[in-house]
PQR file of N, CA, C, O and H, with PARSE charges and radii, in Angstrom:
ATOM      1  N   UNK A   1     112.737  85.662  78.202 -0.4000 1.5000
ATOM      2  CA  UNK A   1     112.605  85.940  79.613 -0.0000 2.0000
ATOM      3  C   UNK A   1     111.609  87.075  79.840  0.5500 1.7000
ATOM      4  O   UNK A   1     110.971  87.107  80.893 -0.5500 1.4000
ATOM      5  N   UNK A   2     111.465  87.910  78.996 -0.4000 1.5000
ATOM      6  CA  UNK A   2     110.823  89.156  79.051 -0.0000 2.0000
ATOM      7  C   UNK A   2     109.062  88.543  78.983  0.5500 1.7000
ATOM      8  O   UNK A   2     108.280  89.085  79.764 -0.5500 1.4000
ATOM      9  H   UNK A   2     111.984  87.883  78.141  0.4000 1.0000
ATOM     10  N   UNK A   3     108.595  87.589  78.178 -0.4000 1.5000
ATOM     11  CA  UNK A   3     107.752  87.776  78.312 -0.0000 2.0000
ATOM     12  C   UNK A   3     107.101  86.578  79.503  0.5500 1.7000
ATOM     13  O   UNK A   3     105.935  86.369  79.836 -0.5500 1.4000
ATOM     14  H   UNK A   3     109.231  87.148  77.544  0.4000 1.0000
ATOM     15  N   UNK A   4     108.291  85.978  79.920 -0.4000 1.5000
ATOM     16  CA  UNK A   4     107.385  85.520  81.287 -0.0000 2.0000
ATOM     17  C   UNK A   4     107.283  86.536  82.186  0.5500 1.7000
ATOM     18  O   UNK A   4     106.246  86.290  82.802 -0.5500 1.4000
ATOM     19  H   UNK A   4     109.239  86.148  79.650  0.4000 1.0000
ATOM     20  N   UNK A   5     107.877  87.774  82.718 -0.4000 1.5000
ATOM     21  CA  UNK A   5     107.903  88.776  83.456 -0.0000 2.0000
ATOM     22  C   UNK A   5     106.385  89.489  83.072  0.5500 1.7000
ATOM     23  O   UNK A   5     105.382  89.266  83.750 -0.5500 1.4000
ATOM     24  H   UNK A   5     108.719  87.974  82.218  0.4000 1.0000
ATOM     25  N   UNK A   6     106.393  90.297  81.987 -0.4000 1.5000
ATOM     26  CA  UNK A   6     105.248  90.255  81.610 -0.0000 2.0000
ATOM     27  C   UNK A   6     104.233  89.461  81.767  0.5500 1.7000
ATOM     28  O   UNK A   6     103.155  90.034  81.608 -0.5500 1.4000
ATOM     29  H   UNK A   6     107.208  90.479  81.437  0.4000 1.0000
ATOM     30  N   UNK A   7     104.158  88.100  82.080 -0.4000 1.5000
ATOM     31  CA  UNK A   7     103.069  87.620  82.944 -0.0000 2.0000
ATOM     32  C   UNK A   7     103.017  87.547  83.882  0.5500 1.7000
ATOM     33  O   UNK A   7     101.911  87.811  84.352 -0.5500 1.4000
ATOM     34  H   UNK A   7     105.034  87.634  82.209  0.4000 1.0000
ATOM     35  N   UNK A   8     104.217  87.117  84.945 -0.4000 1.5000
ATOM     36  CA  UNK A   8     103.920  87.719  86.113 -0.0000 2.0000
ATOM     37  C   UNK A   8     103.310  89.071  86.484  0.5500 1.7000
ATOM     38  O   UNK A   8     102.579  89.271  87.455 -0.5500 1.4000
ATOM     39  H   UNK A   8     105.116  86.903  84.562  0.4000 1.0000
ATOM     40  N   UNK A   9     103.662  89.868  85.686 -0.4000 1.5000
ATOM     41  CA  UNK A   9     102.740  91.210  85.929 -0.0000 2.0000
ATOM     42  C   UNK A   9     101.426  91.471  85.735  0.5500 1.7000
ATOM     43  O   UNK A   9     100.763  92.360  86.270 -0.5500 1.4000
ATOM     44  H   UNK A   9     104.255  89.706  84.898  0.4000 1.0000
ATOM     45  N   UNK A  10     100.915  90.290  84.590 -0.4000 1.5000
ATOM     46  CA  UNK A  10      99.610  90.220  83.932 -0.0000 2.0000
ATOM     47  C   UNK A  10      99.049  89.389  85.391  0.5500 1.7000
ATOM     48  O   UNK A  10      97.918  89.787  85.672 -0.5500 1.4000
ATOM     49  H   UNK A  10     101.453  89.567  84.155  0.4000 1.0000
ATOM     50  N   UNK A  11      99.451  88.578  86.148 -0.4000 1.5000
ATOM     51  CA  UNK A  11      99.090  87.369  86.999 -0.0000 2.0000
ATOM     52  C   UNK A  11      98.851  88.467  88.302  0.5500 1.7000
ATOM     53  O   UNK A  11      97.880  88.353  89.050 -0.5500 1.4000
ATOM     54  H   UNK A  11     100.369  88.254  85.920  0.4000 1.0000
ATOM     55  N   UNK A  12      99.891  89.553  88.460 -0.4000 1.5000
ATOM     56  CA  UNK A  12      99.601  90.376  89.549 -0.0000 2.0000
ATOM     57  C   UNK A  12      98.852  91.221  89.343  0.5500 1.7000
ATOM     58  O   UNK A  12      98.725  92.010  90.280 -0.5500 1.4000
ATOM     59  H   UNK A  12     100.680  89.645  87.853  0.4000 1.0000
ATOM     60  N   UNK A  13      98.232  91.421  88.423 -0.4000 1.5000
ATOM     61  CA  UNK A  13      97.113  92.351  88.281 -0.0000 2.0000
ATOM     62  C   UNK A  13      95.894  91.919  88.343  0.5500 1.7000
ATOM     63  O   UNK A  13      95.007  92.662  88.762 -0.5500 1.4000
ATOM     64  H   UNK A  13      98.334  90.781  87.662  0.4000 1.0000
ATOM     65  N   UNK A  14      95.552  90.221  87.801 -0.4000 1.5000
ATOM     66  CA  UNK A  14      94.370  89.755  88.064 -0.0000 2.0000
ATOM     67  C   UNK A  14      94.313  89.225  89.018  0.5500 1.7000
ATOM     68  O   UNK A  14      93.239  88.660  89.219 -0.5500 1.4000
ATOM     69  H   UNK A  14      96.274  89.618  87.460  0.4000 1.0000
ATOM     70  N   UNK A  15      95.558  89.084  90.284 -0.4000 1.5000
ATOM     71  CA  UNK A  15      95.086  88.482  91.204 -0.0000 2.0000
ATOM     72  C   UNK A  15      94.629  89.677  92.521  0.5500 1.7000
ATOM     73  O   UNK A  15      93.972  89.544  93.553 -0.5500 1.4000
ATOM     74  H   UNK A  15      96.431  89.543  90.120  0.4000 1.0000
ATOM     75  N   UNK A  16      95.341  90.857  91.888 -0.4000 1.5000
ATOM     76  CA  UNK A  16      94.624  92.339  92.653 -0.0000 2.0000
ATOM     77  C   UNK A  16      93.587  92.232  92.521  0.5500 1.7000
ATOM     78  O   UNK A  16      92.975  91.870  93.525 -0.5500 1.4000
ATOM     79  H   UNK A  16      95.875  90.965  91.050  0.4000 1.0000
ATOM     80  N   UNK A  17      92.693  92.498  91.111 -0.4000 1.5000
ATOM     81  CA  UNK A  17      91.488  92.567  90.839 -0.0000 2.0000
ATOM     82  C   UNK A  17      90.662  91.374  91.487  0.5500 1.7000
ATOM     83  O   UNK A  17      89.917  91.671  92.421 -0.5500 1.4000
ATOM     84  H   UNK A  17      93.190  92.793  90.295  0.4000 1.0000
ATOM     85  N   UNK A  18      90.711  90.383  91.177 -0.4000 1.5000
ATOM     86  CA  UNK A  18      89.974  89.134  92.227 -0.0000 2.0000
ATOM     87  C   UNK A  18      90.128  89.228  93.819  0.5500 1.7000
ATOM     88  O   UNK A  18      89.401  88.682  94.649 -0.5500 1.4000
ATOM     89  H   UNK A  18      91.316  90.141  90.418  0.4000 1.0000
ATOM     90  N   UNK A  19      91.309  90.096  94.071 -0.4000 1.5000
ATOM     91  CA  UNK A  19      91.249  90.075  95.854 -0.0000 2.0000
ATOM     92  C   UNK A  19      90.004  91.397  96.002  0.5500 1.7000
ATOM     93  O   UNK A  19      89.131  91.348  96.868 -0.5500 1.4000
ATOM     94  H   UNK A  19      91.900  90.540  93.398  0.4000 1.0000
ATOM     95  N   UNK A  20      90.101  92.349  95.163 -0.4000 1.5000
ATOM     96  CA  UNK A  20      89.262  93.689  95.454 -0.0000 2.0000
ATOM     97  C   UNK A  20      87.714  92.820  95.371  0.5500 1.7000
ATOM     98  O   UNK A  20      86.879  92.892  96.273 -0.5500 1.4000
ATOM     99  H   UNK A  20      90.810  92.389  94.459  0.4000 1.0000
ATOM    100  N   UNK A  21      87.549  92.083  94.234 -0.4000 1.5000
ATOM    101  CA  UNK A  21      86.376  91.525  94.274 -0.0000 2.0000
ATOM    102  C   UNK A  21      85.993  90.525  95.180  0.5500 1.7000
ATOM    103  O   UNK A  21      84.854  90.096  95.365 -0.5500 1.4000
ATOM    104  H   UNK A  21      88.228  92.025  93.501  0.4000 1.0000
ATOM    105  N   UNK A  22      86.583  90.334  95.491 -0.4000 1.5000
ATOM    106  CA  UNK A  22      86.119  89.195  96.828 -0.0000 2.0000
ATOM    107  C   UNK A  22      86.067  90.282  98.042  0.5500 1.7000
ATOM    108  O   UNK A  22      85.364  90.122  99.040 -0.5500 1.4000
ATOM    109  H   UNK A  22      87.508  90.683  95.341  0.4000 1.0000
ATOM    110  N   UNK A  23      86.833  91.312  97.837 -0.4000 1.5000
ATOM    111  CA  UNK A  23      86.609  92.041  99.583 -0.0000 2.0000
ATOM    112  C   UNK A  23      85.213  92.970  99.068  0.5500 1.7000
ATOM    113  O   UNK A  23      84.714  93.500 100.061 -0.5500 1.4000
ATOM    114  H   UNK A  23      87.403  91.443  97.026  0.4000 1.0000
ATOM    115  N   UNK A  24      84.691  93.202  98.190 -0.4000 1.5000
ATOM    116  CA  UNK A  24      83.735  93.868  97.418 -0.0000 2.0000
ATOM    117  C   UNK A  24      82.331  92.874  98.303  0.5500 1.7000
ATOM    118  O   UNK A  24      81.321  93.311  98.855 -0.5500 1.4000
ATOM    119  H   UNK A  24      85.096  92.772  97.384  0.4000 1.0000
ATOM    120  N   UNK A  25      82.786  91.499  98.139 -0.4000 1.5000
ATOM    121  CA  UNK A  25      81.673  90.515  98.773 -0.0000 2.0000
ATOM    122  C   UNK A  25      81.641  90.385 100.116  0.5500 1.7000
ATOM    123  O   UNK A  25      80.617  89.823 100.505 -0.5500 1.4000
ATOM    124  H   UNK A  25      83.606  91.144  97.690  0.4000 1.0000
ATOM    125  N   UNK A  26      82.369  90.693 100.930 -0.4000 1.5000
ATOM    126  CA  UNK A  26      82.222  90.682 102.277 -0.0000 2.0000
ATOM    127  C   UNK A  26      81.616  92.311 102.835  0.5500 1.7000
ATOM    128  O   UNK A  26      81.663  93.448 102.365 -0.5500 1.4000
ATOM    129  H   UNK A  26      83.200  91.149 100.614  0.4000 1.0000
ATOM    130  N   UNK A  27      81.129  91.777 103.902 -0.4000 1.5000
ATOM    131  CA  UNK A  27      80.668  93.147 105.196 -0.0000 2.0000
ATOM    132  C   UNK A  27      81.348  92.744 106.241  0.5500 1.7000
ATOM    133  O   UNK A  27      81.376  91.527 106.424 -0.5500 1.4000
ATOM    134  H   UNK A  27      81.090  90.853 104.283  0.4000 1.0000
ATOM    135  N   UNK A  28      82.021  93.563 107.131 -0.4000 1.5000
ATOM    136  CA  UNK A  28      82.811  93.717 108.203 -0.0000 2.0000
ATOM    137  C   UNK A  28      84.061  92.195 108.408  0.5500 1.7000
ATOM    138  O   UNK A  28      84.326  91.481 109.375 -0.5500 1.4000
ATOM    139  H   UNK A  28      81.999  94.551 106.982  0.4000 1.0000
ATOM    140  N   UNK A  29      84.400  92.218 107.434 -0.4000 1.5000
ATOM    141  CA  UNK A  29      85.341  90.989 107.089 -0.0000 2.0000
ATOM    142  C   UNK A  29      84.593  89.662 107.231  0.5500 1.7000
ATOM    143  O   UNK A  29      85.162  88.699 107.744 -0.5500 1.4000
ATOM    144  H   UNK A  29      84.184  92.798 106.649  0.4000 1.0000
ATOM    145  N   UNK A  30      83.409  89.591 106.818 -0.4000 1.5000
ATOM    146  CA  UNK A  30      83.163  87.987 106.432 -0.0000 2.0000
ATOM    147  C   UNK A  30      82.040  88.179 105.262  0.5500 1.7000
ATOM    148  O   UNK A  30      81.613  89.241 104.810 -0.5500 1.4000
ATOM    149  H   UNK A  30      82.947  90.374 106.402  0.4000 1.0000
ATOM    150  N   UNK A  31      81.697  86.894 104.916 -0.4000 1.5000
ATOM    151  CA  UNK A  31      81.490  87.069 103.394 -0.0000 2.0000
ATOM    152  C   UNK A  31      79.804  86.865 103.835  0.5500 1.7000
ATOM    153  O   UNK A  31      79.414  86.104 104.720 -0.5500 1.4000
ATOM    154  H   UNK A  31      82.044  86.031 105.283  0.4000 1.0000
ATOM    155  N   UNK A  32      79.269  87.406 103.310 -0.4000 1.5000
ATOM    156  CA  UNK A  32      77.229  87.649 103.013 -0.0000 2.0000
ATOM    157  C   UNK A  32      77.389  86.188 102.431  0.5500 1.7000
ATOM    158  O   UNK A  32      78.232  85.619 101.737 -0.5500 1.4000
ATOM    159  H   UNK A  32      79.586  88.024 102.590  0.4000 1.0000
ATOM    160  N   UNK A  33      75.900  85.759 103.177 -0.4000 1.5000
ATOM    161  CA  UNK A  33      75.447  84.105 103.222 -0.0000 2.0000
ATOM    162  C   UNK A  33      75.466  83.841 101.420  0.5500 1.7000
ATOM    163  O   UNK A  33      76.029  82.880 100.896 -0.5500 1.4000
ATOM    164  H   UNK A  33      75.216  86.222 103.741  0.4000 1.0000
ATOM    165  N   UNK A  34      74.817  84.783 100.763 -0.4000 1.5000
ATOM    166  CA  UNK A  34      74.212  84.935  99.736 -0.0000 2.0000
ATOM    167  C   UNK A  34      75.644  84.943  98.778  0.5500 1.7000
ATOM    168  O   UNK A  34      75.847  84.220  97.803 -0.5500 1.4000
ATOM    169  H   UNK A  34      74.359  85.564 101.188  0.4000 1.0000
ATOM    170  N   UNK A  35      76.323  85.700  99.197 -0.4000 1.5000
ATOM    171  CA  UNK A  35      78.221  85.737  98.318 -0.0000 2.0000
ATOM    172  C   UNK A  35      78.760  84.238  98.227  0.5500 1.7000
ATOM    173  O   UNK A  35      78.879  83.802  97.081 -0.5500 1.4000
ATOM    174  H   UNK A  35      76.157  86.287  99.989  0.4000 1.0000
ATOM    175  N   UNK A  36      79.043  83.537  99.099 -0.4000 1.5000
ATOM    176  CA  UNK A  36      79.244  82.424  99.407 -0.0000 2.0000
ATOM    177  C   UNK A  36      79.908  81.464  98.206  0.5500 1.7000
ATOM    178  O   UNK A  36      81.051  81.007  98.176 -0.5500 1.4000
ATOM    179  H   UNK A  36      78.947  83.891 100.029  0.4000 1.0000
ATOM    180  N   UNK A  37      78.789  81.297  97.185 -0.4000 1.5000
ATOM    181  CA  UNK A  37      79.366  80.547  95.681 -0.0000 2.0000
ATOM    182  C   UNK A  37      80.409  81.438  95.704  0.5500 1.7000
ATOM    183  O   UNK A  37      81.568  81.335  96.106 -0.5500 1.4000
ATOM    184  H   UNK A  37      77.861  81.668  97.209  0.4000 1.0000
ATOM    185  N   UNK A  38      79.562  82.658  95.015 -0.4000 1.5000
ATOM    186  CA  UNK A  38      80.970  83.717  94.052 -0.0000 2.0000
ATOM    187  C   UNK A  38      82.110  83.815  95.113  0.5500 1.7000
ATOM    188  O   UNK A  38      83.137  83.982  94.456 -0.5500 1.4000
ATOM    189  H   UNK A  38      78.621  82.742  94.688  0.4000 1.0000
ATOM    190  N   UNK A  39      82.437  83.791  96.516 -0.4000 1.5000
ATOM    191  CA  UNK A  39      82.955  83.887  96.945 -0.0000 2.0000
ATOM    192  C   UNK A  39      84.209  82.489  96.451  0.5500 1.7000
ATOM    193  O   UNK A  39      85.336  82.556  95.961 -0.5500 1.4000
ATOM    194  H   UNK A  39      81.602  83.656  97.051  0.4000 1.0000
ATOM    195  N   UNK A  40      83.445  81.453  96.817 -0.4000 1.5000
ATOM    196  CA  UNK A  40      84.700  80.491  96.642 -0.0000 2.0000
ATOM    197  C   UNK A  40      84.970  80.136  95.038  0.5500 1.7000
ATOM    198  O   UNK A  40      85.996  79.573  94.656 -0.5500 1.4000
ATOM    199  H   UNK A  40      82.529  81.398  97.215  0.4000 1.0000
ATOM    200  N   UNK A  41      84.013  80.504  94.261 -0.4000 1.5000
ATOM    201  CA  UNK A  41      84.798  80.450  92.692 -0.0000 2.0000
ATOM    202  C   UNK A  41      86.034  81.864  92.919  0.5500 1.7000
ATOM    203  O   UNK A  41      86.912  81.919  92.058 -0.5500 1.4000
ATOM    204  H   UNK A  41      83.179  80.961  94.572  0.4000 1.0000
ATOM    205  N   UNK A  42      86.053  82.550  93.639 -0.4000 1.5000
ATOM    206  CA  UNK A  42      86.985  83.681  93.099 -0.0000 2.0000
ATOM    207  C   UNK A  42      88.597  82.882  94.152  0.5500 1.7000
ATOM    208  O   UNK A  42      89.751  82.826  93.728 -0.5500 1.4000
ATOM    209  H   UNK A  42      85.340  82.506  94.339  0.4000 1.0000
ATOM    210  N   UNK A  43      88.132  82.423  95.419 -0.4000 1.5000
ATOM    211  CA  UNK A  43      89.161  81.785  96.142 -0.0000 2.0000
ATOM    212  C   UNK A  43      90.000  80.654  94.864  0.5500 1.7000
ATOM    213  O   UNK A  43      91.193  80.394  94.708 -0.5500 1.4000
ATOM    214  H   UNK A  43      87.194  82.468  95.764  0.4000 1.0000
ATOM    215  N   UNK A  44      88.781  80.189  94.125 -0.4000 1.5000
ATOM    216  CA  UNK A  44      89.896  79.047  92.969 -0.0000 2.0000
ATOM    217  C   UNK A  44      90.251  79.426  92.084  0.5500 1.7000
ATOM    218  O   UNK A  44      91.187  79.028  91.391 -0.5500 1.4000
ATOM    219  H   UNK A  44      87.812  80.400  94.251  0.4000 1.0000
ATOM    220  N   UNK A  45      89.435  80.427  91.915 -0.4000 1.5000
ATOM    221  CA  UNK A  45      90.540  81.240  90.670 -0.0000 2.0000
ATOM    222  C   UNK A  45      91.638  81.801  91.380  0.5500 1.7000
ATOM    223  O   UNK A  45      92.673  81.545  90.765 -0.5500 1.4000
ATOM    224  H   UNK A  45      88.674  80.750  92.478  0.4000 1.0000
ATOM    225  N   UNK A  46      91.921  82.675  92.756 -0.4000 1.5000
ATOM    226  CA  UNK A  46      92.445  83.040  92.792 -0.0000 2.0000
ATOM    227  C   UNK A  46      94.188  82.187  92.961  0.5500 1.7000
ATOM    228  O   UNK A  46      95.302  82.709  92.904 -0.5500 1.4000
ATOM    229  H   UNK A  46      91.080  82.883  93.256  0.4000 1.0000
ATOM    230  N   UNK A  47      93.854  80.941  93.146 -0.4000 1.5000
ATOM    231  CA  UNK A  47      94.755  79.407  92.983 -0.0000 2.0000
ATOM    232  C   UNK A  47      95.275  79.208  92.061  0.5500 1.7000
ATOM    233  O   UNK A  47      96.450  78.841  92.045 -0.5500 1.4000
ATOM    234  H   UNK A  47      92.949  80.517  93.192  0.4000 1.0000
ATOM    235  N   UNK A  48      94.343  79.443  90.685 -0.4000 1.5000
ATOM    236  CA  UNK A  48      95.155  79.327  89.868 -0.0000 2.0000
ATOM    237  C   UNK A  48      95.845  80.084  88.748  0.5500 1.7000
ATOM    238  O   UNK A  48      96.552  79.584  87.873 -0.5500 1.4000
ATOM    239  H   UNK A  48      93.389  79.742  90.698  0.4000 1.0000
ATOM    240  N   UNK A  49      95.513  81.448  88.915 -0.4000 1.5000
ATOM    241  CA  UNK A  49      96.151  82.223  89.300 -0.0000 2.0000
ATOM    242  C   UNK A  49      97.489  81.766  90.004  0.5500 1.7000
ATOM    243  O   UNK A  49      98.324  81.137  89.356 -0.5500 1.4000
ATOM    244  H   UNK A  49      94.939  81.854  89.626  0.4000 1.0000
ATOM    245  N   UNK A  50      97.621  81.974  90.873 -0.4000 1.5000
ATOM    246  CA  UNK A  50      98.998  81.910  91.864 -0.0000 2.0000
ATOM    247  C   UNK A  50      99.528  80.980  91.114  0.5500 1.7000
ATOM    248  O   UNK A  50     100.697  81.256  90.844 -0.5500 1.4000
ATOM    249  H   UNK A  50      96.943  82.485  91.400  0.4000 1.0000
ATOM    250  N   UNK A  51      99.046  79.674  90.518 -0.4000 1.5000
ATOM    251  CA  UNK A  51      99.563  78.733  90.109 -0.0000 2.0000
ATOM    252  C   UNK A  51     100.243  79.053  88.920  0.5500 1.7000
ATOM    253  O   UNK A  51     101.449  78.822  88.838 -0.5500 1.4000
ATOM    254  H   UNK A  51      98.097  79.450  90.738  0.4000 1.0000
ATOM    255  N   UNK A  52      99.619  79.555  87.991 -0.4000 1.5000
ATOM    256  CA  UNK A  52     100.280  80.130  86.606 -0.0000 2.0000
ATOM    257  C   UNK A  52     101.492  81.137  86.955  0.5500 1.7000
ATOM    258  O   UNK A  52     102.531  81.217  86.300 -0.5500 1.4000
ATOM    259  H   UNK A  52      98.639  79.742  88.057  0.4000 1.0000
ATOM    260  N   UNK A  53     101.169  81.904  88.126 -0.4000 1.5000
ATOM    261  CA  UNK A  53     102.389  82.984  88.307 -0.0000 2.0000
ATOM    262  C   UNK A  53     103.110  82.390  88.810  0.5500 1.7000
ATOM    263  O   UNK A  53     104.169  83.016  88.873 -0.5500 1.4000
ATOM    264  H   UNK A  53     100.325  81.838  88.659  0.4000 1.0000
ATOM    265  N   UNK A  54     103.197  81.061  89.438 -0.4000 1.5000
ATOM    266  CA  UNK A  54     104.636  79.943  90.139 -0.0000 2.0000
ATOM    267  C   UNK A  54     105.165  79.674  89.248  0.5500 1.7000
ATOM    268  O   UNK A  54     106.389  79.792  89.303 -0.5500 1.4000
ATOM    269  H   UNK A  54     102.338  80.552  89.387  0.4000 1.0000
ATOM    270  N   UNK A  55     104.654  79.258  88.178 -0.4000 1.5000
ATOM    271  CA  UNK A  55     105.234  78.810  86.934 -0.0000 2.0000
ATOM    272  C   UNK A  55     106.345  79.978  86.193  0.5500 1.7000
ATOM    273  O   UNK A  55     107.568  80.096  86.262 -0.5500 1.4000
ATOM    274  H   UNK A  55     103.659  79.162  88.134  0.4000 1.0000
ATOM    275  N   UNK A  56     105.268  80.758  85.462 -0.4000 1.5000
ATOM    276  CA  UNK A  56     106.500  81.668  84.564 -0.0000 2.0000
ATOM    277  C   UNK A  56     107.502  82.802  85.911  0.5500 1.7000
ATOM    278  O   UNK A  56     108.324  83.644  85.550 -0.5500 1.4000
ATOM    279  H   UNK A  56     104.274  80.662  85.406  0.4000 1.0000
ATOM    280  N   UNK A  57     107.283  82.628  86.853 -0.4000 1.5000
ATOM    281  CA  UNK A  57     108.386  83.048  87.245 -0.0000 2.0000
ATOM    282  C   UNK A  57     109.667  81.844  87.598  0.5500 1.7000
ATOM    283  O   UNK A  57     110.863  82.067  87.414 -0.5500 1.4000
ATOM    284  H   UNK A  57     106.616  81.944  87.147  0.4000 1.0000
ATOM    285  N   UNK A  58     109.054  80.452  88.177 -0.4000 1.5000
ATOM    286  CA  UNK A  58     109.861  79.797  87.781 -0.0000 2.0000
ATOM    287  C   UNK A  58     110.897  79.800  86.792  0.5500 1.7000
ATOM    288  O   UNK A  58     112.106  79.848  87.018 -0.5500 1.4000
ATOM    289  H   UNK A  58     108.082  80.270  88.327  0.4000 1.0000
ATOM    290  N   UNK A  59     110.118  79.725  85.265 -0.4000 1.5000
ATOM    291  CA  UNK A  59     110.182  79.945  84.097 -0.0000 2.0000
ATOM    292  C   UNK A  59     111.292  81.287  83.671  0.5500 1.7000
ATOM    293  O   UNK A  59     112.007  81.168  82.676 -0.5500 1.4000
ATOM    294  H   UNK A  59     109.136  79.686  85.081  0.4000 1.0000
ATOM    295  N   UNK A  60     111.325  82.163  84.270 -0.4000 1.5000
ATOM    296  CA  UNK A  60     111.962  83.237  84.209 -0.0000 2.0000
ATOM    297  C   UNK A  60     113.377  82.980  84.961  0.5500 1.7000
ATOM    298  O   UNK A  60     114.513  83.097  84.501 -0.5500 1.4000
ATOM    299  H   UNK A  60     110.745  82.259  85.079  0.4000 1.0000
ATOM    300  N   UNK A  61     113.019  82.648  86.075 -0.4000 1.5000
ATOM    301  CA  UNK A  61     114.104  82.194  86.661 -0.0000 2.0000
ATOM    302  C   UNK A  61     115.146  81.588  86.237  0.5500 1.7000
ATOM    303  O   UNK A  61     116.231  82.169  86.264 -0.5500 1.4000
ATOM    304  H   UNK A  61     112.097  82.553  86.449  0.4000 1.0000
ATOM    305  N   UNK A  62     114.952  79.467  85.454 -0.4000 1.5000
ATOM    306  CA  UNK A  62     115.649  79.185  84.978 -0.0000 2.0000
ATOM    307  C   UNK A  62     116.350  79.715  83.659  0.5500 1.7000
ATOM    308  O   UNK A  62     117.484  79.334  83.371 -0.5500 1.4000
ATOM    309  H   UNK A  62     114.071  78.995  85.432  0.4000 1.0000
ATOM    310  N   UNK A  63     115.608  80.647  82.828 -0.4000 1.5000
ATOM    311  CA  UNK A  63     116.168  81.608  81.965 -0.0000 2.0000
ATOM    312  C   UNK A  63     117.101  82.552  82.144  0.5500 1.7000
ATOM    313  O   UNK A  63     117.883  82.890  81.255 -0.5500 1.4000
ATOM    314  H   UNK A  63     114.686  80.956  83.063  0.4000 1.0000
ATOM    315  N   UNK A  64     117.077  83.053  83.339 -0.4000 1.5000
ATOM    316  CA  UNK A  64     118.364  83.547  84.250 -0.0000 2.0000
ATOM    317  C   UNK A  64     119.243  83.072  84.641  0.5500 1.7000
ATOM    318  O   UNK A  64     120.276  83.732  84.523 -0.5500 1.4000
ATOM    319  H   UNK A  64     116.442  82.779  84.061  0.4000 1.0000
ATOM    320  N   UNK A  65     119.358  81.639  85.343 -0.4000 1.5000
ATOM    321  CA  UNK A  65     120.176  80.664  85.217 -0.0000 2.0000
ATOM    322  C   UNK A  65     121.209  80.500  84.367  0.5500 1.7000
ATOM    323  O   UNK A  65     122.407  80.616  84.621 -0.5500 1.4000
ATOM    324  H   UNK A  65     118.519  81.103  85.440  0.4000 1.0000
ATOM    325  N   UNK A  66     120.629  80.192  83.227 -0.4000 1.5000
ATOM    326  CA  UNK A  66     120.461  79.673  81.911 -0.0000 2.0000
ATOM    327  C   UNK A  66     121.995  80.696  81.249  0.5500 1.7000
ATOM    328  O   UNK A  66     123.155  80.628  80.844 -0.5500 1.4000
ATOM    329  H   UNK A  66     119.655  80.097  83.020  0.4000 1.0000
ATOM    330  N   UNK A  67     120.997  81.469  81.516 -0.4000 1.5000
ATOM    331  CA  UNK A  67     121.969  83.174  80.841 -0.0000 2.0000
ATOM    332  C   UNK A  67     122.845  83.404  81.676  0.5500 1.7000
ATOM    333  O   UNK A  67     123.856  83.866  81.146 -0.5500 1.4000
ATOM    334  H   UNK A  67     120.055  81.524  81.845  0.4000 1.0000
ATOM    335  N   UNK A  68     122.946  83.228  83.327 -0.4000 1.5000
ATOM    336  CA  UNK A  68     124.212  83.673  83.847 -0.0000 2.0000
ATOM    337  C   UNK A  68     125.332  82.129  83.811  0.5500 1.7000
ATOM    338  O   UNK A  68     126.538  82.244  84.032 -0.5500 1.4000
ATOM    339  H   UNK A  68     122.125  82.853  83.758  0.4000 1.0000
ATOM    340  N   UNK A  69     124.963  81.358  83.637 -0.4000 1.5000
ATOM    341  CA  UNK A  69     125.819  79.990  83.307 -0.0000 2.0000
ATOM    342  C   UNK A  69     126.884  80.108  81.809  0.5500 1.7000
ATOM    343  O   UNK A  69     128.112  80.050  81.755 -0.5500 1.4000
ATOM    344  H   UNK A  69     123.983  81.264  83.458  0.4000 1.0000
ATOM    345  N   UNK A  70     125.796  80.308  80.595 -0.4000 1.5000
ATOM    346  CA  UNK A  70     126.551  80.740  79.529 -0.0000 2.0000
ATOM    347  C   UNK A  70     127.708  82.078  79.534  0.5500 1.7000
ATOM    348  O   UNK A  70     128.697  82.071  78.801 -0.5500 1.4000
ATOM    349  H   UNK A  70     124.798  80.355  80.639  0.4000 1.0000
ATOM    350  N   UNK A  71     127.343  83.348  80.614 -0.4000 1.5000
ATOM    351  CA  UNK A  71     127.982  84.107  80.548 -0.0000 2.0000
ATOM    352  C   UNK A  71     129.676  83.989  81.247  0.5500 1.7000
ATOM    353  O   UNK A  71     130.599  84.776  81.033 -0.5500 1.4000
ATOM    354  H   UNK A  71     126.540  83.354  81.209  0.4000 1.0000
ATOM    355  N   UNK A  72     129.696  82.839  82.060 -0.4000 1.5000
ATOM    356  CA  UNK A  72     130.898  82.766  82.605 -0.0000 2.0000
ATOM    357  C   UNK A  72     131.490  82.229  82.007  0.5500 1.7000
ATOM    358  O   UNK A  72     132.665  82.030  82.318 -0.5500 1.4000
ATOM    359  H   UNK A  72     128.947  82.200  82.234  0.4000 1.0000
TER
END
């Protein structure tokens, strides 16, 4: 269980870093004509991302389950 937590934490840190970098590409909240690509490669990373962190917390979850079922 511990080390899906540990990825959720790894997943919340790169999805900080990809939000700073994408606001890094915009001026006055919209994105420079020229940002545009890098802009939407960082929007799909930032997907999957989210996607991997749905998972092992899922993942964590039913491990909790798991463990409070056996304990009763």
């Amino acid at each position: 269980m511990d080390c899906h937590r540990h990825a959720v934490n790894d997943f919340d840190l790169q999805i900080e870093m990809n939000t700073l970098e994408l606001n890094m590409l915009m001026e006055q909240g919209e994105v420079l004509p020229y940002n545009e690509s890098r802009a939407d490669e960082l929007e799909q990373k930032k997907l999957k991302l989210l996607l991997g962190k749905r998972f092992h917390q899922n993942a964590m979850n039913a491990y909790w389950y798991y463990l409070a079922k056996m304990g009763k």
